[in-house]
C-alpha positions in Angstrom: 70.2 80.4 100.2 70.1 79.4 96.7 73.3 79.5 94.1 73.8 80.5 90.3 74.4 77.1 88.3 77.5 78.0 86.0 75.3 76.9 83.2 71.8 76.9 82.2 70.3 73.4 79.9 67.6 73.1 77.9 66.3 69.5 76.9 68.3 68.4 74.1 71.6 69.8 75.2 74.9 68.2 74.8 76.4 67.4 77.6 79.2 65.6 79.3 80.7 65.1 83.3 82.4 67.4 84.1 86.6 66.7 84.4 87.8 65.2 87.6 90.6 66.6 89.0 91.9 64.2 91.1 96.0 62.7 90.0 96.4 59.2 88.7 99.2 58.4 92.3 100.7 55.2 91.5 103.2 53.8 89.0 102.7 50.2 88.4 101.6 49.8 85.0 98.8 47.2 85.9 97.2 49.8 89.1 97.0 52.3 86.1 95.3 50.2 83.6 92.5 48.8 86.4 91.9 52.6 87.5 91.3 53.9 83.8 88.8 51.9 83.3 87.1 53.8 85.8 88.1 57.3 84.0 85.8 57.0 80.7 84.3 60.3 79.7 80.8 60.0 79.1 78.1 61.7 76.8 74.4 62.8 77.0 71.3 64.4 76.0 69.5 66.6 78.4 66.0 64.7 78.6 64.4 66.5 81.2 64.7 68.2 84.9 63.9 66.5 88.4 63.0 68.1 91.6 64.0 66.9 94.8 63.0 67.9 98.1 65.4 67.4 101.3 64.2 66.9 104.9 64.5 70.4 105.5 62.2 71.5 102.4 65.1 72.7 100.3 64.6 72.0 96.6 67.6 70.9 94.2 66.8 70.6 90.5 68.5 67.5 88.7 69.4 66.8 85.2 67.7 64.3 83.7 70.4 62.8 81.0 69.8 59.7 78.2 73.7 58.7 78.0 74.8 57.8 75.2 75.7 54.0 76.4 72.9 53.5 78.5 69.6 52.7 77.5 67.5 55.0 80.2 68.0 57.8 81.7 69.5 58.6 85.0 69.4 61.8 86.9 72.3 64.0 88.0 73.5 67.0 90.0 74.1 70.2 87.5 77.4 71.0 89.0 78.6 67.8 87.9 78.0 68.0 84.4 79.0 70.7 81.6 78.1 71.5 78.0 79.8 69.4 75.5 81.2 72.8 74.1 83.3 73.2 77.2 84.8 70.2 78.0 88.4 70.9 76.9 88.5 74.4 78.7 87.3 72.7 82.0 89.7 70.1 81.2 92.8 72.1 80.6 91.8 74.2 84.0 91.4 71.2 86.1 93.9 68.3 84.7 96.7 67.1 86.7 100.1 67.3 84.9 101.3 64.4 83.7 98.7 62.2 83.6 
């Protein structure tokens, strides 16, 4: 069975994780701080593509992606990034009020 990707990349595209939509459940001020310092958006370049083959023979193509703060690339799952472009409509869909 194979699945439409939400969005097509070409190397050199723009791109940023997706939003997560978990809440921020607490409300001492010094839980929040330590967990936003896990929250950082981050920012890439497509570089390339990756294929990976699982036990069963199943492919799954990967983004490679140069982030802007790192100094090599990584590889990623496409449904877990998103053009740059749509950031803030993901964002509004998928943020938890309040936080």
């Amino acid at each position: 069975m194979t699945t439409k990707h939400q969005f097509s990349y070409a190397i050199g595209d723009r791109v940023a994780e997706r939003p997560k939509t978990h809440g921020l459940m607490t409300v001492r001020t010094e839980v929040k701080a330590r967990i936003a310092q896990y929250r950082s958006q981050r920012y890439g370049t497509v570089v390339g593509f990756k294929t990976k083959v699982n036990a069963r023979g199943a492919q799954t193509r990967f983004l490679l992606i140069q982030w802007d703060h790192l100094k090599t690339p990584t590889d990623h799952a496409q449904m877990r990034i998103c053009p740059v472009n749509f950031l803030d409509q993901l964002t509004k869909e998928v943020i938890v009020p309040g936080e």
